[in-house]
N, C-alpha and C positions, 0 to 999 in steps of 0.2 A: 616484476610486475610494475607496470606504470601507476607512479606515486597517485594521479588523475580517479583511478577505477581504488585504490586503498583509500581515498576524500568517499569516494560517491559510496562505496561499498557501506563505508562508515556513516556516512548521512541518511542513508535507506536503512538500515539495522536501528538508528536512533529513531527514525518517522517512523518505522516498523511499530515500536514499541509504544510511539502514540496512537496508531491504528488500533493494537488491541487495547488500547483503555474506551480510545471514540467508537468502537465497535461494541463494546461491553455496555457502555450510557445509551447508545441507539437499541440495543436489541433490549435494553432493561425503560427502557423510556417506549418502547414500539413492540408491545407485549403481541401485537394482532398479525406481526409480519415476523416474518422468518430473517434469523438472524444472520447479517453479513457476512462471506466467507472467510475465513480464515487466511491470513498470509504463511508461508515457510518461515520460521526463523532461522536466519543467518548464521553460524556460530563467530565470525570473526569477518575480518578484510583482508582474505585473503587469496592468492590464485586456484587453491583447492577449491574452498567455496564458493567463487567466481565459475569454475569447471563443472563441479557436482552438484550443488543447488541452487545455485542462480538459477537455472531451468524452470526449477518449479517453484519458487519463488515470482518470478515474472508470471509463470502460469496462473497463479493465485492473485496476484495484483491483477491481471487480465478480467479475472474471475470477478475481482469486489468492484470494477468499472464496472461490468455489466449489470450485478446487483442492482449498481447505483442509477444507471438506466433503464433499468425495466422498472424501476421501484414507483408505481402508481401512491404515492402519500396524500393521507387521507387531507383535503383543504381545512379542517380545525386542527392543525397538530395547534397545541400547547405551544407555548413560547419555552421552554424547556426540550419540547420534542423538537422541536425546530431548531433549536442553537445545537443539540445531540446531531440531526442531521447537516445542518452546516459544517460540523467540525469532522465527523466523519467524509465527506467530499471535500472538506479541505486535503485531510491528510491523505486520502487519496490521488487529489492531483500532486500534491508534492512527493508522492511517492513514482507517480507517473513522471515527472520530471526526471528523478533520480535514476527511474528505468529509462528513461530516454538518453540520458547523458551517459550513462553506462555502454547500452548500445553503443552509441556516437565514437567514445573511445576506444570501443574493440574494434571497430569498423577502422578508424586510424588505425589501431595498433597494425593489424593486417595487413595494409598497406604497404 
């Protein structure tokens, strides 16, 4: 397995695990809205999990984008519900990156 996809596998499973803490402060801070979907956890960086749950993992990340744009927020969020939602679409685009670069290198590897 290309060293490239064992970095990014490994940097998506660590942002993963900031997802579900910013997902836990937005749904506990944003008691009115329904809470962000859940991502797959990874179990490791590796070719099996790259084969068997990457799929739905990417699915899930697909899943908490669109959350993130349908999410109508109310204009008084709280300076609290506000920084919960900033950190949440942080970690979501840096996880979007990490699904992008993932892609990018299987697309190489194939070649």
């Amino acid at each position: 397995m290309d060293v490239r996809l064992v970095q990014l596998l490994g940097s998506f499973i660590a942002a993963r695990s900031e997802y579900v803490l910013a997902r836990l402060e937005f749904a506990a801070l944003h008691p009115g809205l329904a809470a962000p979907p859940t991502i797959d956890r990874l179990p490791d960086a590796s070719e099996r999990t790259l084969r068997e749950r990457w799929p739905f993992a990417a699915s899930d990340l697909a899943a908490a984008r669109l959350y993130l744009g349908e999410r109508n927020l109310p204009c008084d969020e709280s300076a609290p519900q506000r920084a919960a939602r900033e950190r949440l679409e942080h970690v979501v685009r840096e996880l979007d990156g990490y699904a992008r670069a993932i892609l990018w290198v299987q697309t190489i590897e194939e070649r």
